[in-house]
C-alpha positions as CSV (number, residue, x, y, z in Angstrom):
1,X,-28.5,31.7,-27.9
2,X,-28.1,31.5,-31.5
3,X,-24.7,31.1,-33.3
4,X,-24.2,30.5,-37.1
5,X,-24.3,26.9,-37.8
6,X,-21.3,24.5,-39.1
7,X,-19.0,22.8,-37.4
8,X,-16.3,26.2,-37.0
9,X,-19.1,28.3,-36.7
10,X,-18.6,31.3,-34.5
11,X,-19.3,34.8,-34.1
12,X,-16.4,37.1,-33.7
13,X,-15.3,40.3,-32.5
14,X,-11.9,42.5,-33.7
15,X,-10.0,44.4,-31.9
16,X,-7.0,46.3,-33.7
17,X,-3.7,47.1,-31.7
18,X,-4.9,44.7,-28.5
19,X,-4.1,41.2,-27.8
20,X,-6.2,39.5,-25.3
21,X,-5.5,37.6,-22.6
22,X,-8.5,36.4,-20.8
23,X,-12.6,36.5,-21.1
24,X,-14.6,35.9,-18.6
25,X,-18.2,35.9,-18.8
26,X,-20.7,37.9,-16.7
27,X,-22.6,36.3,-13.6
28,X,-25.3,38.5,-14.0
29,X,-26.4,39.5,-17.9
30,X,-25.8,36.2,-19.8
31,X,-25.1,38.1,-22.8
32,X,-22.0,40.2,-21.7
33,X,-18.4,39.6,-21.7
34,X,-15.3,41.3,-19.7
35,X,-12.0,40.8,-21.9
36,X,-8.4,41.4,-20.7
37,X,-6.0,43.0,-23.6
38,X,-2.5,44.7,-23.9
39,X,-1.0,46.3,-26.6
40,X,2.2,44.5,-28.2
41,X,1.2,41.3,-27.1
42,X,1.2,43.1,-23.7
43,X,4.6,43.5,-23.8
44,X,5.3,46.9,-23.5
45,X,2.6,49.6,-24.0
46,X,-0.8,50.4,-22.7
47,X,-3.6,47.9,-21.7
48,X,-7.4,47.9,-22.4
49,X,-10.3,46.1,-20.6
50,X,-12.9,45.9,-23.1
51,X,-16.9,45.1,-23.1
52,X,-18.6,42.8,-25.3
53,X,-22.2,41.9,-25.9
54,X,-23.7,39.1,-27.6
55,X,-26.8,40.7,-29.9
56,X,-28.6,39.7,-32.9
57,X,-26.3,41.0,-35.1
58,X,-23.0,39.4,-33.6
59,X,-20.8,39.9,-30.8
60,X,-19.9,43.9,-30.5
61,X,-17.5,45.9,-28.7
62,X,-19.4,48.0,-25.8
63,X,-17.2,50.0,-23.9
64,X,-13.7,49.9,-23.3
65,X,-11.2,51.3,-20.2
66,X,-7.7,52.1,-21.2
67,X,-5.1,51.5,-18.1
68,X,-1.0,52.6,-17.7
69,X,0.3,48.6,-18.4
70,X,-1.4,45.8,-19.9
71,X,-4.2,44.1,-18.6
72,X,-4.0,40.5,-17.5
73,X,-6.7,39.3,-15.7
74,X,-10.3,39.9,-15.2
75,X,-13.4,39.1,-12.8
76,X,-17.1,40.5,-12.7
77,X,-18.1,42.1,-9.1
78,X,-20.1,39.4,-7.6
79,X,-21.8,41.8,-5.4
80,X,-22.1,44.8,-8.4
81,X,-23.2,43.7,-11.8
82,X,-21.9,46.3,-13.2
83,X,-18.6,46.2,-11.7
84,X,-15.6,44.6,-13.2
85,X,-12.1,44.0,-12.1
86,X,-8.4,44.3,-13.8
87,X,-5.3,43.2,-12.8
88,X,-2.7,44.8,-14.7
89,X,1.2,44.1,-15.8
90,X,2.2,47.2,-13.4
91,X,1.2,45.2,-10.1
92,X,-2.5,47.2,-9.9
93,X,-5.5,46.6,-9.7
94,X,-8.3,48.7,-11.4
95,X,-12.6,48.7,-10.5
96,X,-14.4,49.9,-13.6
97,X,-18.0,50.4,-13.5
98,X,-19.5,49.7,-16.9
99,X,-22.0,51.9,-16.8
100,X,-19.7,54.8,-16.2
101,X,-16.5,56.5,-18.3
102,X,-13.1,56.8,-17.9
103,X,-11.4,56.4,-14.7
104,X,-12.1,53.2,-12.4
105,X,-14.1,53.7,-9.2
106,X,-11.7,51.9,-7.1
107,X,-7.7,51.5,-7.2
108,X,-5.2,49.5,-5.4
109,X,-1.3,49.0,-5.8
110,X,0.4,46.6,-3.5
111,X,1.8,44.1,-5.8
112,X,5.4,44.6,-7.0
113,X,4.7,42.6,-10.5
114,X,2.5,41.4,-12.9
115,X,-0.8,40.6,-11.7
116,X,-2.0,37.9,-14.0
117,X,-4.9,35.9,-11.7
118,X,-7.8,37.6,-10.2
119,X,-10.3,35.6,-8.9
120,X,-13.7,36.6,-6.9
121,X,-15.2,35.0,-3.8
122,X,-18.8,33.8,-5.5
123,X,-20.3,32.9,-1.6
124,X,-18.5,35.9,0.5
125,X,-19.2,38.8,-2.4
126,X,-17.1,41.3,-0.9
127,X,-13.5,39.3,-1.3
128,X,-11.4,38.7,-4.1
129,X,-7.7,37.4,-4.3
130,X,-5.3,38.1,-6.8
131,X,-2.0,36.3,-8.1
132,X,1.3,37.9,-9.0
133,X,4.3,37.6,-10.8
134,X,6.1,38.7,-7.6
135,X,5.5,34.8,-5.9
136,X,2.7,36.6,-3.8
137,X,-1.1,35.8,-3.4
138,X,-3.3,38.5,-1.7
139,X,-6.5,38.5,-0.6
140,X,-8.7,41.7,-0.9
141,X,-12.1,43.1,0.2
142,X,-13.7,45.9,-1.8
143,X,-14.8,48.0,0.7
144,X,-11.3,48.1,1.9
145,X,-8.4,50.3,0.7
146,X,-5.6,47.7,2.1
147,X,-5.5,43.4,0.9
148,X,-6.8,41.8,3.8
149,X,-3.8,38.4,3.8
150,X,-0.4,38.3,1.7
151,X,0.6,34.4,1.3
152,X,3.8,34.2,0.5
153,X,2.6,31.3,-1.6
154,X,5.5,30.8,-3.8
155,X,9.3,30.3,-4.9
156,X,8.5,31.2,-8.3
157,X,5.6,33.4,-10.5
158,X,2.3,32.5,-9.7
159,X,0.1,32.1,-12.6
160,X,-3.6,31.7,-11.3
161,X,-4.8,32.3,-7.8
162,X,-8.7,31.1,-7.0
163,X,-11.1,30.1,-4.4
164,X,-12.9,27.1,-3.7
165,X,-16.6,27.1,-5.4
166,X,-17.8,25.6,-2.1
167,X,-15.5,27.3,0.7
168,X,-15.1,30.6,1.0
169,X,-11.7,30.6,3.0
170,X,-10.2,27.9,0.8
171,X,-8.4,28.8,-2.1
172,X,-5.8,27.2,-4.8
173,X,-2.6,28.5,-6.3
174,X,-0.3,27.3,-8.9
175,X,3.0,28.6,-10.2
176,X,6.2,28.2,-12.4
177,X,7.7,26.3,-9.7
178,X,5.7,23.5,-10.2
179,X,3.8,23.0,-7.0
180,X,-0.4,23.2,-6.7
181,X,-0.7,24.1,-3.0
182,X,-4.4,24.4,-1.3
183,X,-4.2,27.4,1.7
184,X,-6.9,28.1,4.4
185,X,-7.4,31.2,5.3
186,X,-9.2,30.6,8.7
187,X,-5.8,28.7,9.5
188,X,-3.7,31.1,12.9
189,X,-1.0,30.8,9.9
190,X,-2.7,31.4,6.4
191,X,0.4,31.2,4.8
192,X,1.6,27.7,5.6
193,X,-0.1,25.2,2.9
194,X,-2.8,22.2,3.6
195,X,-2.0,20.8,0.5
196,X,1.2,20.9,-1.4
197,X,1.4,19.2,-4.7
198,X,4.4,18.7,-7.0
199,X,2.6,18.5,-10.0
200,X,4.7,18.8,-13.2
201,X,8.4,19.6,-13.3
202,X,7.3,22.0,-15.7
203,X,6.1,25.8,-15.3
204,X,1.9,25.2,-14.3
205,X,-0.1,28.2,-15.9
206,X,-3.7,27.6,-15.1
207,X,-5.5,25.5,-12.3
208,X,-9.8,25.7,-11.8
209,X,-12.0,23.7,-8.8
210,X,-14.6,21.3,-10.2
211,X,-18.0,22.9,-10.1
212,X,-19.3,20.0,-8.5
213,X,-16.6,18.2,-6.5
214,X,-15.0,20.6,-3.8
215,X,-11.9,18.0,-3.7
216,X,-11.6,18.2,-7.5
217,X,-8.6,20.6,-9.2
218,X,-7.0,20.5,-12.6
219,X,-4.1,21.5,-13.5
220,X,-2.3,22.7,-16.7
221,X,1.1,23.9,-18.1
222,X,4.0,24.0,-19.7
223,X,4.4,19.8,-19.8
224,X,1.1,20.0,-22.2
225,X,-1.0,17.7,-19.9
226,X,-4.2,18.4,-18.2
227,X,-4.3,16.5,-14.5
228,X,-7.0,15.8,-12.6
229,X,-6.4,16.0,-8.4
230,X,-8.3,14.2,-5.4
231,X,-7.7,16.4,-2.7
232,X,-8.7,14.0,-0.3
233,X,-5.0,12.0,-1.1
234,X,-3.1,14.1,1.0
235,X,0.3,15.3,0.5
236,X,2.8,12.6,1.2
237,X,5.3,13.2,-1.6
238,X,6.8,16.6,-0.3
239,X,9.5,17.7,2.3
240,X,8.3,20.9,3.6
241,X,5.8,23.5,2.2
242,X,8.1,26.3,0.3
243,X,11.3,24.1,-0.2
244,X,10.6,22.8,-3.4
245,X,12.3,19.4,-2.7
246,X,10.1,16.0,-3.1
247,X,9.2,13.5,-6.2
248,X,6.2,13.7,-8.6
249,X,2.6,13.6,-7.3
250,X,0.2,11.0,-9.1
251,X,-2.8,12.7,-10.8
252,X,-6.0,10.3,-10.5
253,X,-6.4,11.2,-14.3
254,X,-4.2,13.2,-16.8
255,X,-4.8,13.9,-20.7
256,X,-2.5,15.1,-23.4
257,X,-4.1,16.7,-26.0
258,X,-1.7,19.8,-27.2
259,X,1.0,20.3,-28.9
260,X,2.8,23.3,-27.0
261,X,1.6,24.7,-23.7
262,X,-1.5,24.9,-21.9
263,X,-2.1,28.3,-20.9
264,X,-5.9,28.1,-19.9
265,X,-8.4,25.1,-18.5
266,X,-11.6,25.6,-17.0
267,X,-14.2,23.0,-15.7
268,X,-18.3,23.4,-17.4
269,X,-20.7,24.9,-14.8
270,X,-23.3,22.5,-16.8
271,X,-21.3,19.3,-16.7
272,X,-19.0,17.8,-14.0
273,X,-16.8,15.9,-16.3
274,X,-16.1,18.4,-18.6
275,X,-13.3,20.9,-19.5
276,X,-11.8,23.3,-22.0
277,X,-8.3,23.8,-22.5
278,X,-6.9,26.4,-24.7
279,X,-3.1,27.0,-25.5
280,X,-0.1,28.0,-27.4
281,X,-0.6,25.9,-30.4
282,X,-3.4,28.3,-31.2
283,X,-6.4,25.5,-30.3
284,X,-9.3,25.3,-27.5
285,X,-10.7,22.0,-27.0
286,X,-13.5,20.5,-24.8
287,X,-12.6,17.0,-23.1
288,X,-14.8,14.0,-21.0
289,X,-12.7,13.5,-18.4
290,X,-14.7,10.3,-17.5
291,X,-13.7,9.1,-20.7
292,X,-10.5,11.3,-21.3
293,X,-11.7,11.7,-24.6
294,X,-11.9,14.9,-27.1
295,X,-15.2,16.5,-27.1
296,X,-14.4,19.4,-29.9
297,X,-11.4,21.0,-31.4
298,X,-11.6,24.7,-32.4
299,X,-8.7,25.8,-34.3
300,X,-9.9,29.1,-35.8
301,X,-7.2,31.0,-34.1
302,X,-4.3,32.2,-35.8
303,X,-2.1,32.9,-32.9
304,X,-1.4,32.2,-29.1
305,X,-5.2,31.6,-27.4
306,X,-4.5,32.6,-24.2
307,X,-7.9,32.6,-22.6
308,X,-11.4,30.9,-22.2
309,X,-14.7,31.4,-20.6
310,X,-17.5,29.3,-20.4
311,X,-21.0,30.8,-20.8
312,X,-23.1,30.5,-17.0
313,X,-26.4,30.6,-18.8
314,X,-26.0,28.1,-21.8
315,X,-24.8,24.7,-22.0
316,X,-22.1,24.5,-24.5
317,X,-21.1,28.2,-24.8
318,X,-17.7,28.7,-25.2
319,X,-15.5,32.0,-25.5
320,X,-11.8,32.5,-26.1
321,X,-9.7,35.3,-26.8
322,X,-6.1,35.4,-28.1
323,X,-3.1,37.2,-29.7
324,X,-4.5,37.2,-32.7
325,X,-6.6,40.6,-31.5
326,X,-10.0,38.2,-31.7
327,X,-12.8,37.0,-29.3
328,X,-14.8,34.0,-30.6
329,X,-17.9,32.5,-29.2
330,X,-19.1,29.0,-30.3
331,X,-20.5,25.8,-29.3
332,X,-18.1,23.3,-28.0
């Protein structure tokens, strides 16, 4: 695909009123992008999923869906490639179908706050789990008009709830209590953790599997660090799942590279030992983990970048969105 050239070169997309935050790219048309927004920073107000594509003459605004509260999250329908979903700042969740106008095609309200993490099942296509503000992770199917599980994961807001690339009953949640915990949902008690990680003393806003190492997780937060965790360690630093009590757990490789919080990493689909990180000090940078060295630093953005994406159909793509009211693509 091809982007302007220069070292900050990047094709970008405006959107007045909205702040973003999250982009996730689709698994079916390499060219199209799914972007969570809010008005007033999402704040107070009404929310917007909007549409981009990537065409010859830059990256455009598509479609858009307007929802009640502000949308926080978004994931592409692996089983509809049309189909994308929203959590939103009123504890729903909205199905739009892009080829379609107006109102979604499915709806669900169970969550009693923000739902800031939705995450789809990329082996079982009909199941999706979301994470909310109110210390609860569900898990859905979309044929269904009731969450399948509700794991009371949490003492505090959970930031980002996701399955395992490799397992489809194995999923990962992190939260402002500071914990990482693993669940298995074939388990006779889903709810109880197989892994439980105190992994910063500090709030933890994003976590994402390795692509290629299904014992692989990063995490990323409020303490500015991205950590690097070998699920096959165990869990010998913690009392009891839920009680919060136990010392620090030990990362088999960590990075500091911002100066405020991290509020988004994601590992390449191209390249096991690489990751973006995007955060509050307005940057998005691409690290070798092998190496824990800096790939790229973007720092176009003028505000808070609360989201990134990496493209599934070219090496190097990167997209982030932030409060700024932008979308930039770019090599990295």
């Amino acid at each position: 695909m091809s982007l302007p050239s220069g070292a900050s070169a990047a094709l970008r997309a405006k959107t007045p009123r909205f702040a973003h935050h999250a982009v996730a790219f689709s698994p079916f048309f390499e060219d199209r992008l799914a972007v969570a927004s809010g008005a007033n920073f999402g704040l107070v107000g009404n929310g917007r999923l909007h549409i981009l594509q990537i065409s010859p003459t830059g990256l455009n605004i598509v479609k858009w869906f307007d929802t009640q509260d502000c949308v926080y999250d978004v994931a592409w329908n692996e089983s509809h490639e049309n189909q994308v979903l929203a959590g939103c700042g009123n504890g729903a969740l909205r199905l739009f179908d892009t080829t379609l106008q107006g109102l979604p095609v499915k709806a669900w309200h169970e969550h009693s706050a923000e739902v800031v993490s939705v995450d789809w099942n990329n082996i079982e296509k009909d199941i999706f789990t979301t994470g909310s503000w109110d210390h609860t992770v569900k898990v859905w199917n979309v044929n269904r008009a009731t969450s399948l599980q509700t794991l009371s994961a949490h003492t505090s807001q959970i930031y980002t709830s996701q399955f395992s690339p490799r397992h489809p009953a194995i999923l990962a949640s992190c939260s402002s209590d500071g914990y990482l915990k693993i669940f298995d949902l074939r388990h006779t008690d889903p709810s109880r953790p197989t892994h439980t990680l105190r992994v910063s003393q500090d709030e933890v806003l994003s976590l994402d599997w390795n692509k290629y190492d299904d014992t692989c997780v990063a995490t990323a937060g409020k303490d500015r660090s991205i950590k690097v965790w070998d699920l096959r360690r165990g869990t010998d630093e913690v009392m009891g799942p839920g009680t919060g009590v136990g010392s620090m757990s030990v990362p088999v490789n960590e990075v500091k590279g911002h100066q405020l919080a991290i509020r988004k990493i994601q590992w390449s689909p191209h390249h096991a030992q690489v990751i973006a990180s995007c955060g509050y000090d307005m940057s998005c940078k691409s690290w070798d983990m092998r190496t824990s060295s800096l790939r790229r630093a973007y720092t176009a953005h003028r505000e808070f970048c609360m989201g990134l994406a990496w493209a599934l159909f070219d090496d190097g793509l990167l997209s982030t969105c932030a409060w700024d009211e932008e979308v930039h693509l770019f090599r990295a």
